[in-house]
N, C-alpha and C positions, 0 to 999 in steps of 0.2 A: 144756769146760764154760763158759757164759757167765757173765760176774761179773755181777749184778745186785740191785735191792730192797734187801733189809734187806743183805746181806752186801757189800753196796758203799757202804751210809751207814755199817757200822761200821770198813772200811778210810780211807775220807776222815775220819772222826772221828779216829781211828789215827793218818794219816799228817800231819792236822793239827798232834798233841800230839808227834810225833817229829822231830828237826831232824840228826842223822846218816844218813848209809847207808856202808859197810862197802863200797867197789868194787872188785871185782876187773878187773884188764887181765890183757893179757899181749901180750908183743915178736915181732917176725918169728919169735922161735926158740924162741917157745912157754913164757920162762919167766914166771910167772906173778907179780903184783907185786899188793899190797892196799895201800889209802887211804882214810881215813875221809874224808868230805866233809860239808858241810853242803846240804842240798835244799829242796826243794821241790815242787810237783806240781798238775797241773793238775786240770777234769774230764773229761780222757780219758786220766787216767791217764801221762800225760808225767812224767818226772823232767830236775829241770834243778839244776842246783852248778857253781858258781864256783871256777876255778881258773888255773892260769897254765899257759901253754903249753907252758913250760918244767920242769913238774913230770914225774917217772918217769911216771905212770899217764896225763899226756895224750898225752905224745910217744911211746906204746903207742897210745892211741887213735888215732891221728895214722893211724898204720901196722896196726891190726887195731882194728876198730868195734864189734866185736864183745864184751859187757861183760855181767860178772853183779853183783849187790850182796846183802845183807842189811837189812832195817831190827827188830831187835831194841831192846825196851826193856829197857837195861842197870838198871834198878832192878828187872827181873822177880826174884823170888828162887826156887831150885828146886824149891819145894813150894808154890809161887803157880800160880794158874791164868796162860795161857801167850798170847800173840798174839806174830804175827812175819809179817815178807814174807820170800821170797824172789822174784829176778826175774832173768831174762837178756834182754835185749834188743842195740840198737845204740846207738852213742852217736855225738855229730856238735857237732862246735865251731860256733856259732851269730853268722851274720855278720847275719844281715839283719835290718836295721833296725826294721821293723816288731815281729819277733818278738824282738828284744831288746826294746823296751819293755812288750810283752806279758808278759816272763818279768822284766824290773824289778817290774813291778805286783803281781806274784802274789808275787815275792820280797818287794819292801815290808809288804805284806799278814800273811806270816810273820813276819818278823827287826826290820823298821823299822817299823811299825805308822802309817805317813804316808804318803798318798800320793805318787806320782809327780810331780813338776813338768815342765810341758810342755816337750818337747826338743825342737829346732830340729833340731840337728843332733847328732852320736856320732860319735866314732873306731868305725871297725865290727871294729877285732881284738877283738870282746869275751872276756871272760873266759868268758863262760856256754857250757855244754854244755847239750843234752838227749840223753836216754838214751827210747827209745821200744822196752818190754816187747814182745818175741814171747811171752813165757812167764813165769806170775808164780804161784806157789804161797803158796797162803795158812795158818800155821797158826792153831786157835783152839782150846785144849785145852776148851773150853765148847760148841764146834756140837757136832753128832749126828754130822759129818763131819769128825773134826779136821786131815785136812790135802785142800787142795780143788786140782787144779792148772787153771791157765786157759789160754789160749791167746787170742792176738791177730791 
């Protein structure tokens, strides 16, 4: 199904107000490892968080790109009406330039609320990942359709 209209202004409203996602990796031998990160995201739908290269969950991505996550609002309570992402996609540690300050902007935008000051130049081992959805299930215990799954 294609995400669009109203149900893709109220996931970017959504994913606005939410600053965690829940990522799952996993190693050459399949064992599976979870990290909360702080993100971000574009409008086509790109996920991007900051991390060190050196962490369990990147040095998994390193070696299988392959990655799922959660975005849950942990103040939902059980008898509250419900929203949530689920999403698998690929994920890819982010050298070039360009798109490193693309994903500064969008992060400022979030977290530092000031823009970007013009960069000459970056060391390019950046910290930023994007993670880029084949597959993103949306709940919303309020649509007519409460779980919708997409495809990219």
């Amino acid at each position: 199904m294609k995400l669009g209209g109203e149900e893709k202004n109220k996931l970017f409203k959504y994913l606005s107000k939410e600053i965690l996602i829940s990522l799952d990796t996993s190693d050459k031998k399949g064992n599976l490892w979870s990290a909360s990160v702080y993100f971000a995201s574009d409008k086509d739908l790109n996920f991007y968080f900051m991390s060190s290269s050196s962490t369990v969950h990147c040095r998994n991505i390193k070696n299988n790109p392959n990655v799922s996550f959660t975005i849950a609002d942990s103040n939902q309570r059980p008898q509250d009406d419900k929203f949530g992402v689920q999403v698998a996609g690929t994920c890819k540690h982010i050298y070039n330039l360009p798109e490193i300050i693309k994903i500064l902007k969008i992060w400022n935008i979030k977290f530092v609320k000031k823009p970007v000051p013009p960069l000459k130049s970056m060391k390019l081992d950046s910290p930023f990942y994007r993670i880029t959805p084949q597959k993103m299930k949306i709940y919303d215990s309020k649509a007519k359709e409460k779980q919708v799954l997409y495809t990219f």
